[in-house]
VEXROMI-71900 format. One record per residue (C-alpha): residue in three letters; x, y, z. Coordinates in steps of 0.001 Angstrom, whole numbers, plus 500000, padded with zeros to 6 digits. Layout:
<recs>
ALAXYZ
...
</recs>
This chain:
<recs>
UNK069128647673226276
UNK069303647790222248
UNK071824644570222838
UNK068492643009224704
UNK066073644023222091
UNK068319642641219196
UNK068649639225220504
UNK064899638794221845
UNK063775639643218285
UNK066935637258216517
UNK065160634490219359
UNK061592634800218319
UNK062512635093214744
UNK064546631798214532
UNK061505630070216649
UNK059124631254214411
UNK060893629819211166
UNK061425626654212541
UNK058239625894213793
UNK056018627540211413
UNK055628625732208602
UNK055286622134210272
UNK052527623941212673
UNK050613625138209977
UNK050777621171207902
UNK049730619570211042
UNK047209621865212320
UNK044719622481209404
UNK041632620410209067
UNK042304616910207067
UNK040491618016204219
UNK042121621254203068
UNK045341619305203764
UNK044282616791201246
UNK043752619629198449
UNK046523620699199225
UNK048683617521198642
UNK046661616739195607
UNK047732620121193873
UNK051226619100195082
UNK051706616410193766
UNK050212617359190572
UNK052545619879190364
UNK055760617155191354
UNK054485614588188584
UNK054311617862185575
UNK058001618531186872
UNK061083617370184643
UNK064086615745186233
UNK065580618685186596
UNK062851620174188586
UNK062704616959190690
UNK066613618264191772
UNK065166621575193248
UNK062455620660194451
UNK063512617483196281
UNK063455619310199830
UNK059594620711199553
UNK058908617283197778
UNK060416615892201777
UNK058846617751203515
UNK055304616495201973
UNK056315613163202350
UNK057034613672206086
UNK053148615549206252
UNK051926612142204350
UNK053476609665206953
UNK052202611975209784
UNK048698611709208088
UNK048586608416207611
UNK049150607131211411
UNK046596607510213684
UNK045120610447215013
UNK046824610405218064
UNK049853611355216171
UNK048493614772215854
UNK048187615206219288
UNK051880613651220814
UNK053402616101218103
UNK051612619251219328
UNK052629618278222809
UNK055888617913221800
UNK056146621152220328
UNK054688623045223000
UNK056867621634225582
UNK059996622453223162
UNK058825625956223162
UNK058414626371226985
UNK061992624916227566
UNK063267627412224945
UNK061166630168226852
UNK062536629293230152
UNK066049629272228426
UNK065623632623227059
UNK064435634146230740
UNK067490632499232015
UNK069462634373229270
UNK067668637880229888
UNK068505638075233130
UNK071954637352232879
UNK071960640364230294
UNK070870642045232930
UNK073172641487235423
UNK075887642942232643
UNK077620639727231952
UNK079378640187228484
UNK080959636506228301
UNK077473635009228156
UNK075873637328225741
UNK079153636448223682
UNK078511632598224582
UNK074744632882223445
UNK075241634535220346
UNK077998632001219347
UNK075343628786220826
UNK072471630501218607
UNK075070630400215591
UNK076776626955215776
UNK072524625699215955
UNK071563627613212815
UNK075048626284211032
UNK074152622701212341
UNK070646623380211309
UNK071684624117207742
UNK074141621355207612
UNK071854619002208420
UNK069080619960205353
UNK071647620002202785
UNK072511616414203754
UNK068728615080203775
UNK068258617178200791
UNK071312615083199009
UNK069709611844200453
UNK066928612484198556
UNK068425613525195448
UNK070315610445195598
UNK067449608611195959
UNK065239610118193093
UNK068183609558191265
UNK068349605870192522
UNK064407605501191565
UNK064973606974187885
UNK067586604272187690
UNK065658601799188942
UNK062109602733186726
UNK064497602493183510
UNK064859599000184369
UNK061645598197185275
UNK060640599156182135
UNK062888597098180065
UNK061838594457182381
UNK058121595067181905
UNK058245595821178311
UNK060038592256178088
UNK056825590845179601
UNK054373592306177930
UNK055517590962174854
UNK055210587263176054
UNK052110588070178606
UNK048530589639179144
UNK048523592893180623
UNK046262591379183269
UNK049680589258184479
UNK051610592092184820
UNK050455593668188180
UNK051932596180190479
UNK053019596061193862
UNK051585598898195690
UNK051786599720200086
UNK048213597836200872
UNK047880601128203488
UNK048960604492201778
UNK048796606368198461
UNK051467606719196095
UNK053783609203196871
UNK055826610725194409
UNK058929608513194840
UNK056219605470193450
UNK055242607382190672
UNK059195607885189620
UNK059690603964190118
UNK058057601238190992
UNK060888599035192328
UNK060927601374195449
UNK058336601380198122
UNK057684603272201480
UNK055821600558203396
UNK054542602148206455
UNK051654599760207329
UNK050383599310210907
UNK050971596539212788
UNK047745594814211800
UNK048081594650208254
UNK051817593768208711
UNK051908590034208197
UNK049730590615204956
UNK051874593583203907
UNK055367593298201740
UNK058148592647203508
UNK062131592590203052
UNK063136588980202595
UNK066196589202204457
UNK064934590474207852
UNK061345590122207146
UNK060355593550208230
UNK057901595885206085
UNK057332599212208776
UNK059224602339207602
UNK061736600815205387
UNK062645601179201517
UNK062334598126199470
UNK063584597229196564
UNK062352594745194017
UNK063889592140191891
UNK063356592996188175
UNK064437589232187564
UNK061587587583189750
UNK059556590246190033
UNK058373589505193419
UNK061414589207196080
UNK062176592400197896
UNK065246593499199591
UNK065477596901202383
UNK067928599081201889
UNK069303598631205320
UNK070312594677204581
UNK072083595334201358
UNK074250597691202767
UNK074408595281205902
UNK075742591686204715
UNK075788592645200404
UNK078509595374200533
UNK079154594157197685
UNK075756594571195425
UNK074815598159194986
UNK071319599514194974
UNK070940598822190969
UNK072735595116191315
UNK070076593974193420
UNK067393595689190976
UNK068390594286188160
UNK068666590724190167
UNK068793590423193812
UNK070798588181196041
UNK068096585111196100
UNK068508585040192019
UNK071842585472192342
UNK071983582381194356
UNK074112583929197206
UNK071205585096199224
UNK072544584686203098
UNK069349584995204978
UNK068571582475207702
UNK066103580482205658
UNK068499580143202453
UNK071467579550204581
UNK069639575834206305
UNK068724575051203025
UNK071433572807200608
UNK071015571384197151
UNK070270574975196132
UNK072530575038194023
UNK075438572492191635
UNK078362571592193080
UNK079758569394190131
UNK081210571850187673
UNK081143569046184451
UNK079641565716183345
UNK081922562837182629
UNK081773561623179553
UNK081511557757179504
UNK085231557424178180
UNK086900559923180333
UNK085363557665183103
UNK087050554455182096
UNK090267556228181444
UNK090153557952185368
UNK089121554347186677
UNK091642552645184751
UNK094513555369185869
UNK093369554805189763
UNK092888550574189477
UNK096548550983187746
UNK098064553175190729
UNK095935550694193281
UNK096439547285192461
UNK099722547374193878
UNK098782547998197125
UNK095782546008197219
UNK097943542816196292
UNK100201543520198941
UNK097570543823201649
UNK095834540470200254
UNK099359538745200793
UNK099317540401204227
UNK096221539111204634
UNK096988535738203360
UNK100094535061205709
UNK097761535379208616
UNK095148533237207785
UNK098079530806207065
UNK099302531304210669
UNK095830530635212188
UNK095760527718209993
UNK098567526288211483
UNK097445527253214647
UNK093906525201214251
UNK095816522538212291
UNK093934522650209541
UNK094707524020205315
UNK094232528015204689
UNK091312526974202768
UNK089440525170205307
UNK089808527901207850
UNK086423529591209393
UNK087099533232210352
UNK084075534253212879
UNK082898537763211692
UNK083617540516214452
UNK080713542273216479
UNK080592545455214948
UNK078349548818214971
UNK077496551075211728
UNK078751554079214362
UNK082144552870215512
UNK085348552254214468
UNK087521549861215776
UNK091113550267216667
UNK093859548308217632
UNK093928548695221599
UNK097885549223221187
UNK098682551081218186
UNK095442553177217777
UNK095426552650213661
UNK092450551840212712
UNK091271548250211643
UNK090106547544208468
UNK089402544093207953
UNK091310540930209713
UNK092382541533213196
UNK092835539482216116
UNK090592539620219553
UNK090529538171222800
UNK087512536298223387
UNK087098537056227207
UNK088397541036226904
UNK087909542032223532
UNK090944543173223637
UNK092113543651219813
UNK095359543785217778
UNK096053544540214016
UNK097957542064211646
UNK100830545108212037
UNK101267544645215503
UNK100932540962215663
UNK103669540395212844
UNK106110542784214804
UNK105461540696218007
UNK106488537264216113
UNK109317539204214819
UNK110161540552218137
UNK109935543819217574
UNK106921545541219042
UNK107492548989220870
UNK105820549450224144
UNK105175553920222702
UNK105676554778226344
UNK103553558191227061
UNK105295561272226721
UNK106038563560229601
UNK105251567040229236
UNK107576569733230372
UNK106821572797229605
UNK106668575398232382
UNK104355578489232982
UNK106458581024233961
UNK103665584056233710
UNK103145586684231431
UNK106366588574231984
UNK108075585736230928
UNK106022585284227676
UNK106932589148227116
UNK110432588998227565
UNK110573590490231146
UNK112552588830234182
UNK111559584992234319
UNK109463584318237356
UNK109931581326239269
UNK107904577628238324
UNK104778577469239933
UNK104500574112242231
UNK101828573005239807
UNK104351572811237144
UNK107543570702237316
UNK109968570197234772
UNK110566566416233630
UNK112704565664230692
UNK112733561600231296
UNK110672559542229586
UNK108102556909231806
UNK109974553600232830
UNK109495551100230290
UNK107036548182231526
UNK108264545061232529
UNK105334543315230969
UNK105784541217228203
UNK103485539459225501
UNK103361535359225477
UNK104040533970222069
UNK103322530352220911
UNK105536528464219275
UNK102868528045216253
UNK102389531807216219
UNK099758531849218386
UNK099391535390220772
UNK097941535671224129
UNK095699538746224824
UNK098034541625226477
UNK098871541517230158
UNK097195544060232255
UNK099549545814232630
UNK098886546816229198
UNK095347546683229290
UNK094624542894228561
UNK093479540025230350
UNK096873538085229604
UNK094657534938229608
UNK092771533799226711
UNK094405533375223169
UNK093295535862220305
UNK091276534636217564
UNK091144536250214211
UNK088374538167213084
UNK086979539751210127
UNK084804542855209228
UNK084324542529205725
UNK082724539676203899
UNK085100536343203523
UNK085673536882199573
UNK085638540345199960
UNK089261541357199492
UNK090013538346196664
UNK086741539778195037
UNK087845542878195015
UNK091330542121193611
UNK089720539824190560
UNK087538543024189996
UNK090486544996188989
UNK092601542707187146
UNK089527542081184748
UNK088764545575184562
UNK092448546859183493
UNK092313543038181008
UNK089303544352179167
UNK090096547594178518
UNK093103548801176277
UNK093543552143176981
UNK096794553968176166
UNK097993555831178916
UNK097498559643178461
UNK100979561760178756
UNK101852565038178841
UNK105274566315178617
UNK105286569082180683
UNK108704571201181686
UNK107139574654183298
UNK108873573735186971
UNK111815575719185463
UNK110068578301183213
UNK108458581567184424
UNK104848581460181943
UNK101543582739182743
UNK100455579568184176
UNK103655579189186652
UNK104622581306190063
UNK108395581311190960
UNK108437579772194554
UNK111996579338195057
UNK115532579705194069
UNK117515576601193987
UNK120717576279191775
UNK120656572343191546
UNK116845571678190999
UNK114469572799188378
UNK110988572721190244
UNK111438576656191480
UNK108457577596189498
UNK104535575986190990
UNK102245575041188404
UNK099487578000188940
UNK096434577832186390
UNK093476580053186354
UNK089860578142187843
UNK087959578744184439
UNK090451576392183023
UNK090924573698185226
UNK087837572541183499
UNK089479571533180548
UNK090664568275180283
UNK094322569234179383
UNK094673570788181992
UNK093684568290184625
UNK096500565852182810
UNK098936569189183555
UNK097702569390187055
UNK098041565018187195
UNK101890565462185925
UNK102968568559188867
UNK100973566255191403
UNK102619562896190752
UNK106215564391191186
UNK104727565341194999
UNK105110569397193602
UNK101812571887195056
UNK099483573365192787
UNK098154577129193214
UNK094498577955191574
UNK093850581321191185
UNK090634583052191684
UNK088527579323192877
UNK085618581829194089
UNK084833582962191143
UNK083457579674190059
UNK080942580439192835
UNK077276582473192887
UNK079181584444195029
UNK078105583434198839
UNK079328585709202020
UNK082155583856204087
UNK082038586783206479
UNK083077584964210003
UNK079650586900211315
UNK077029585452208446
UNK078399582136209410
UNK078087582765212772
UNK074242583743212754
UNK073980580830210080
UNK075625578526213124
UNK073523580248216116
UNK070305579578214077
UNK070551576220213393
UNK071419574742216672
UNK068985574342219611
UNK068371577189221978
UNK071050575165224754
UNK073987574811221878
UNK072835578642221061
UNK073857580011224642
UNK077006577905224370
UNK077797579279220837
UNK078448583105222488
UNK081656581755223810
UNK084403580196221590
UNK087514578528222673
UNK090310579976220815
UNK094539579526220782
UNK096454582302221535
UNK099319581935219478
UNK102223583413222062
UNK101311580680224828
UNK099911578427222766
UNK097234577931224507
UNK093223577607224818
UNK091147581072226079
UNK087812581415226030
UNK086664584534224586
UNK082733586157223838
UNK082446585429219904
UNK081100588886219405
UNK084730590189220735
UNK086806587265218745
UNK085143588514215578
UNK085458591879216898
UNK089097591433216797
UNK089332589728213982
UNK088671592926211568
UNK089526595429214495
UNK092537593623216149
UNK093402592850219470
UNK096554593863221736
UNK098172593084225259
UNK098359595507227839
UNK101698596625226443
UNK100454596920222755
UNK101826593601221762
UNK099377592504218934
UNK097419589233220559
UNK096678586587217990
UNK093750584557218345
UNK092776581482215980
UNK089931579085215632
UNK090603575636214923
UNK088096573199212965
UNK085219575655213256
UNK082762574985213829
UNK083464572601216854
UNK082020569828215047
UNK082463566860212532
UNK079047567792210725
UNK080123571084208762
UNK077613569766206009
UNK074833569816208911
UNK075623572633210684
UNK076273575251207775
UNK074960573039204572
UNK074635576383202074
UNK078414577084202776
UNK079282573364201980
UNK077606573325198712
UNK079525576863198091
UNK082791575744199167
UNK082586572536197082
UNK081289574264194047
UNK084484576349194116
UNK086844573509194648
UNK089298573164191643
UNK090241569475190105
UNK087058567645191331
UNK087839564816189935
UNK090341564339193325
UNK089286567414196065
UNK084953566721195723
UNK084767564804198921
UNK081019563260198062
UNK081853562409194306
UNK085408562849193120
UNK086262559462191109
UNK090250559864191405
UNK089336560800195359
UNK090146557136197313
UNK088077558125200324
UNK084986558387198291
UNK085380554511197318
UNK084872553334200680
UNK082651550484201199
UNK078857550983202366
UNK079253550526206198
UNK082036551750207129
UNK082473555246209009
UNK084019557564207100
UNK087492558972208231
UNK086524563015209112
UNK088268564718206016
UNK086499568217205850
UNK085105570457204944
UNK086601572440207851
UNK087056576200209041
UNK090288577919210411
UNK089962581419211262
UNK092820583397212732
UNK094068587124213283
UNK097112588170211051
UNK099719590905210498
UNK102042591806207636
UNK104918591993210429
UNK106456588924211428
UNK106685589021215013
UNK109068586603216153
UNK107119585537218882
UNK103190584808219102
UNK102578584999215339
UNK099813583805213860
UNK100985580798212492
UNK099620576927211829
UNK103294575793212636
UNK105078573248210495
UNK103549569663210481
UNK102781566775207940
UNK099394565875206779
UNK099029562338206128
UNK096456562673203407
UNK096351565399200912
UNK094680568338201204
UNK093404571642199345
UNK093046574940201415
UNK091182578167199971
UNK090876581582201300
UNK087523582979201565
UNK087744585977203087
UNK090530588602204842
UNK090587591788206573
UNK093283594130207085
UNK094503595024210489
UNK097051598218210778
UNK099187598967213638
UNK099093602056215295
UNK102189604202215832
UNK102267603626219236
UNK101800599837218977
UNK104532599779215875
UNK106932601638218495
UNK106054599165221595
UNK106670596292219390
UNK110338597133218250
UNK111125597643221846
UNK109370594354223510
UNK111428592541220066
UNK114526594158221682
UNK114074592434225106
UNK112989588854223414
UNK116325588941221724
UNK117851589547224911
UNK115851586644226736
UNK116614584623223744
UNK120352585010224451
UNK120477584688228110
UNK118208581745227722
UNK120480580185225037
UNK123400580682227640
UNK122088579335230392
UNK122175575747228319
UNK125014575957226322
UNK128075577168225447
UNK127558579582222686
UNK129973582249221121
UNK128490585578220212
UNK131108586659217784
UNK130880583452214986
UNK127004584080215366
UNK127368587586213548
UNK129481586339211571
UNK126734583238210174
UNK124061585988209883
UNK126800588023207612
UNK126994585019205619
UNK123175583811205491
UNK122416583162201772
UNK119060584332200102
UNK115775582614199752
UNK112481583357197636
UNK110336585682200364
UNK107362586807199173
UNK105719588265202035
UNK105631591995201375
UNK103670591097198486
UNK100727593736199476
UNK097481591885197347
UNK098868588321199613
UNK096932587365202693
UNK098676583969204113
UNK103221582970203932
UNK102912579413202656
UNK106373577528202918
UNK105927573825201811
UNK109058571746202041
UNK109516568615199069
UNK109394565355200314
UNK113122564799199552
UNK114402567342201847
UNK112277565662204834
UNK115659563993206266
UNK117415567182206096
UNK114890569282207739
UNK114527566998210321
UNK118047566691211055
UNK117737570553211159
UNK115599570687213594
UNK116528568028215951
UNK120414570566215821
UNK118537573773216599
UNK114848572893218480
UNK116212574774221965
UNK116047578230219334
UNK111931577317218894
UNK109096578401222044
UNK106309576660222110
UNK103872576582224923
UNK103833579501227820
UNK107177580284224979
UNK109247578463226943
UNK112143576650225154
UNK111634573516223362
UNK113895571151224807
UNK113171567809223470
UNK111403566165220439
UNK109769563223220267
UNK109612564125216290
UNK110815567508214752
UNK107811567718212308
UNK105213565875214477
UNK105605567493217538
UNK103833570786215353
UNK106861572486217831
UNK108597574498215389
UNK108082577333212926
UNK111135578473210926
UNK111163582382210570
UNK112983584098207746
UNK115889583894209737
UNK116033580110210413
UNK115089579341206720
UNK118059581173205482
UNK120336579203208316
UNK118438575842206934
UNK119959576850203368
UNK123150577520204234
UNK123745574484206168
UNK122063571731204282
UNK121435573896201148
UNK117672573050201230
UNK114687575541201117
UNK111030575708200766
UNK108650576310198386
UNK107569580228199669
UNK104386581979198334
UNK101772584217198908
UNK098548582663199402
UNK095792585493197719
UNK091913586005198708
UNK090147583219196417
UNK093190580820195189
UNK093420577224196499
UNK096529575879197396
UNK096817571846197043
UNK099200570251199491
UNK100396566820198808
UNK100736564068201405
UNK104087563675202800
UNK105061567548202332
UNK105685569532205475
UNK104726572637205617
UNK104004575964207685
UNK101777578873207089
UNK101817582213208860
UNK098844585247208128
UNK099607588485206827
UNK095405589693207583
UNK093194588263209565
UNK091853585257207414
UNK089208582452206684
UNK090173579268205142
UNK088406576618204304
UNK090401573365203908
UNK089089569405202489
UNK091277566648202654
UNK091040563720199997
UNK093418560981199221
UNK095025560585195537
UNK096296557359194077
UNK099010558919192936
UNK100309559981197062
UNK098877556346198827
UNK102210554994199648
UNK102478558534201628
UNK099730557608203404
UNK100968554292203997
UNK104537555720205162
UNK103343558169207262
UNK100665555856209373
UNK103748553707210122
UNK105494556877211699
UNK102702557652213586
UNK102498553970215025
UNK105708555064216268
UNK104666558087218513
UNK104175557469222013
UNK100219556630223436
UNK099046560273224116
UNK101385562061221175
UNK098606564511219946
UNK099371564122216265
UNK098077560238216499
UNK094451562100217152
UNK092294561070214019
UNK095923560592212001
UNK095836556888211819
UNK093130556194209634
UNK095410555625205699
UNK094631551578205976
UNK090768552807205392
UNK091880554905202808
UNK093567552103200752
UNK090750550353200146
</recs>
């Protein structure tokens, strides 16, 4: 019975603490609750800062009366309700207790007086952390008042005092948090007076939120809950002292539509730099614009003959042409830039390339290719027992039959349209056609040669030799004994802006070497490039149909090699959480020119400006402007080849896998290109994953074997012995601050590699991971990616290697045309890449559209590759 008594009296004790002091706030009359506060607060603005600190949890508590007060009256009644239901519930509970203490039941009297315990602890625990909330906040508003002050004291000096005005809660009194600051405000207005209220300018709410206000503008006004949100970056004070929209990085959906906010060019030219970058590109040009004119030339000569009349009295008809399309040659696919034949019945049309190569007799038919790879299921891709080829899927290794149709040639050079066969008419004879103005081309050329005659400009030089030096402004990248380019020119971005060091960066690029720029985004007012602020940027500014569609992406998973579509929530999800099979292998997923679209500048036009503002060397990479940048110098008319801005988002893992890495895998741009990283996250393994993958690895190097077998003759024993053997190569991949394996091969070792490659292909898996059996080309196929192992069998059996770095969160790596190259992620990672065209790499771009005329019809590297012939212009 005394056990009874004692906890009855511990229950009714601990009821009447916790609900007397709220009881007795709410329930007096308005009035003596007002005299109260007022002698309150009195008493809280008299108080030091150190009373503030101990009295921050009665100073809470008042607050909470004040927002009670300030509702309705209704609020009054719901809470008295609500108390009065929580106290018959506990009632009932403690009956239900009594009478098991009745029935003599020790366990639950044991249970109960643990339960009542573990509440008060919980109880306590919770106060002390409101109670440092608050601290933290007064602390936050002294902070914040100091600054206001400065601030205000600034204006003062330069304004009235009736301009300097306050920005009070239209619906409530000052509480004492506004009398410590007034950069903090509790707006708690009702939903009528909310439009006219203040409001938080990145989520445009006002109700029950703290805002903070700019002591820059003096007007703008950020909630607590979106700084912390998308600025993890900005603390309380950074946004205080300015806030995002000053800053120029404000990411809300109204700034984020909005471009021209803010200057992309990073420097005037001066009137003689100008005429010393034109005369360095007409120099580089005029070469290949001469050739082209003779090119040209021959042709017209041709359909001279052909008409019987001089070269100079011949008419050329101007093509039918449309401001929105380009126009290809029907067999080749490269575009057309000027003179071109076309059938008059058909409109069937050829380039001068092809025509030439069918009077020489040596046009190639680029039969389709036949594709062969076989999905075997995922045990297969895992290295489990092989399942057997679906129906759907047969295995072809032969090419298609060659046609039998053939063009008809004219003994005066004359060509008639293609047969159907090759989707002609095989009637009519082709005319010749032009797109550009009759003098256009000999205009052009006279242009240039009176430019360069006018001006004597001595060539500027600089006799650079840090390829073979380790300096500040150098990163070692490789370790060859008979070459001294190991070292990559690697400059800081604040001093790219000099002109020295744009005639450094002119001297690595012309000898075809990359160029790493360190910290590009600091150039930058500082922008988020979190995957989730662009996609609410991309959401937004589509209409509500392309909205829906935008919750699904299509992504690549990287071990089949193959398109899944996948909720975008749950991509992104992955892509700072991670993603794994059913048997803990990691699953890489990667987003390809995102978003799906050629109009990056429409679709996210904030993010353009930032990315170009941050792009190193503008002179060549400024896609809109640059004046050593050959695309920009396009005539007005034509379309544009698509060169960037454009997004590639993938997972990533320090461990190289082996199989189903996240990897772009080695190919050949045929323009060049700069690629920066704007923004990673870490993904770690779990132990259990870390043990699962060594064990799947296991059984891949098992498949690998048997698989080998099963198509050649191989012997086990003089393999061990190579791998013994294998020399060393620069690997910088453990590099912890690195984000993205860049290995970019020189342009001399192309024949090498590719002979490499053609040896060992059957060791690569590409799609479903089955073998790769054939190439059509080793570097075009995008078939391959050489691991550490295969990069150290490359050295020691044509002695060439790459250049191999770490790519870091910020730097811009430039890529030259011609260079192959391979990239594989260490963290999940956004880059943001822009091609442009040099003068000093146009006979890349020349050489390489001439091997991809040579790929077969549907090869998918001739997709938007054939376009250098605009470029030369």
């Amino acid at each position: 019975m005394n056990c009874f008594q004692l906890s009855y009296q511990y229950s009714w004790t601990t009821r009447k603490k916790r609900t007397l002091k709220p009881f007795m706030s709410k329930g007096s009359s308005p009035s003596s609750s007002s005299d109260s506060r007022k002698r309150k607060l009195s008493r809280a603005e008299d108080s030091d800062d150190s009373a503030v600190k101990r009295n921050a949890k009665r100073r809470r508590k008042i607050c909470k009366v004040e927002e009670y007060y300030e509702d309705d009256d209704c609020i009054l009644s719901d809470w008295v309700q609500r108390n009065t239901a929580k106290r018959i519930d506990k009632r009932n509970e403690e009956v239900e207790v009594m009478v098991k203490i009745e029935s003599g039941d020790d366990c639950t009297i044991g249970k109960w007086f643990s339960d009542v315990s573990s509440k008060r602890k919980d109880k306590r625990q919770v106060e002390v952390d409101e109670d440092e909330e608050w601290e933290e906040e007064v602390t936050l508003c002294s902070k914040i008042k100091a600054t206001s002050s400065r601030s205000r004291t600034r204006s003062l000096s330069a304004n009235s005092p009736e301009n300097v005005t306050d920005v009070i809660s239209p619906c409530r009194s000052r509480s004492p948090a506004s009398n410590v600051s007034d950069s903090i405000q509790k707006n708690d207005c009702t939903s009528s007076r909310k439009q006219s209220g203040p409001i938080c300018h990145q989520c445009l709410k006002g109700e029950r939120i703290t805002l903070l206000i700019c002591s820059e503008c003096e007007k703008t006004m950020f909630c607590l809950q979106c700084i912390r949100k998308w600025y993890p970056n900005l603390s309380e004070d950074d946004v205080v002292e300015k806030c995002p929209l000053c800053r120029q990085n404000c990411n809300c959906s109204k700034c984020l539509h909005l471009n021209g906010l803010i200057e992309t060019s990073k420097r005037e030219l001066a009137k003689s730099e100008r005429r010393h970058h034109l005369q360095y590109l007409i120099t580089l040009m005029l070469p290949f614009l001469n050739k082209l004119s003779i090119f040209q030339k021959l042709e017209i000569e041709f359909e001279a003959t052909v008409q019987g009349k001089l070269p100079s009295e011949v008419e050329i008809t101007a093509a039918i042409s449309y401001t929105d399309e380009r126009v290809y040659c029907d067999h080749c696919a490269t575009s057309i830039v000027d003179l071109h034949r076309s059938c008059p019945k058909c409109s069937y049309e050829l380039c001068l390339k092809c025509c030439q190569e069918i009077r020489e007799g040596s046009l190639s038919e680029r039969p389709e290719m036949k594709f062969h790879y076989v999905d075997r299921g995922h045990r297969y891709m895992h290295g489990l027992d092989a399942a057997e080829p679906s129906l759907s899927s047969t295995f072809e290794d032969e090419e298609a039959n060659p046609s039998d149709a053939k063009w008809s040639l004219g003994e005066n050079g004359s060509i008639t349209c293609a047969p159907e066969k090759l989707g002609g008419c095989g009637e009519r004879m082709l005319e010749l056609r032009r797109i550009l103005p009759l003098t256009w081309m000999s205009d052009l050329k006279h242009k240039a040669e009176t430019f360069l005659s006018s001006y004597n400009i001595s060539p500027r030089m600089l006799n650079c030799r840090c390829s073979s030096l380790e300096t500040e402004l150098t990163r070692k990248s490789a370790s060859r004994t008979t070459s001294s380019d190991n070292y990559l020119f690697c400059p800081e971005s604040l001093g790219v802006l000099k002109e020295e060091e744009l005639l450094h960066f002119q001297e690595h690029w012309a000898k075809g070497e990359p160029v790493i720029v360190r910290n590009a985004l600091d150039n930058t007012p500082g922008l988020s490039w979190e995957p989730m602020v662009m996609w609410r940027a991309l959401c937004e500014n589509v209409n509500s149909t392309s909205s829906s569609e935008m919750s699904q992406v299509k992504a690549i998973d990287c071990l089949a090699n193959c398109e899944v579509e996948i909720n975008t929530r749950q991509f992104f999800e992955g892509y700072s959480k991670g993603r794994t099979y059913e048997n803990f292998w990691p699953e890489m997923l990667k987003l390809k020119d995102w978003p799906p679209s050629d109009k990056f500048e429409d679709l996210l036009p904030r993010h353009c400006d930032e990315f170009i503002s941050a792009l190193p060397f503008q002179e060549y990479s400024d896609p809109r402007t640059g004046i050593l940048n050959i695309a920009t110098k396009l005539p007005e008319g034509f379309i544009k080849p698509d060169l960037g801005p454009k997004t590639y988002i993938a997972y990533g893992i320090p461990d190289e896998l082996g199989r189903g890495d996240s990897v772009t895998k080695l190919h050949c741009d045929m323009s060049d290109a700069v690629n920066i990283l704007t923004h990673t996250a870490e993904v770690t393994l779990s132990q259990e994953q870390i043990s699962s993958v060594k064990a799947l690895k296991q059984k891949h190097k098992l498949q690998n074997k048997v698989d080998k077998q099963s198509t050649e003759d191989c012997n086990e024993k003089e393999e061990e012995e190579e791998e013994l053997n294998m020399p060393e190569i620069s690997s910088n991949e453990n590099e912890e601050t690195g984000s993205a394996l860049w290995d970019i091969f020189r342009r001399e070792d192309v024949p090498k590699l590719e002979e490499y490659l053609r040896k060992h292909c059957k060791e690569f898996r590409h799609t479903y991971c089955s073998p790769v059996t054939k190439v059509y080309h080793p570097i075009h196929d995008q078939s391959c990616y050489l691991t550490l192992e295969h990069k150290r069998k490359l050295k020691a059996e044509y002695g060439i290697e790459p250049w191999t770095f770490v790519q870091k969160l910020g730097e811009a790596v430039f890529i030259p045309a011609g260079c192959p190259h391979q990239v594989r992620n260490l963290k999940s990672c956004t880059k943001v890449a822009v091609d442009f065209v040099s003068p000093e790499n146009i006979h890349e771009c020349l050489r390489l559209t001439e091997e991809f005329r040579q790929l077969p019809k549907n090869h998918k590297a001739r997709e938007d590759k054939l376009e250098a012939s605009l470029l030369s212009l």
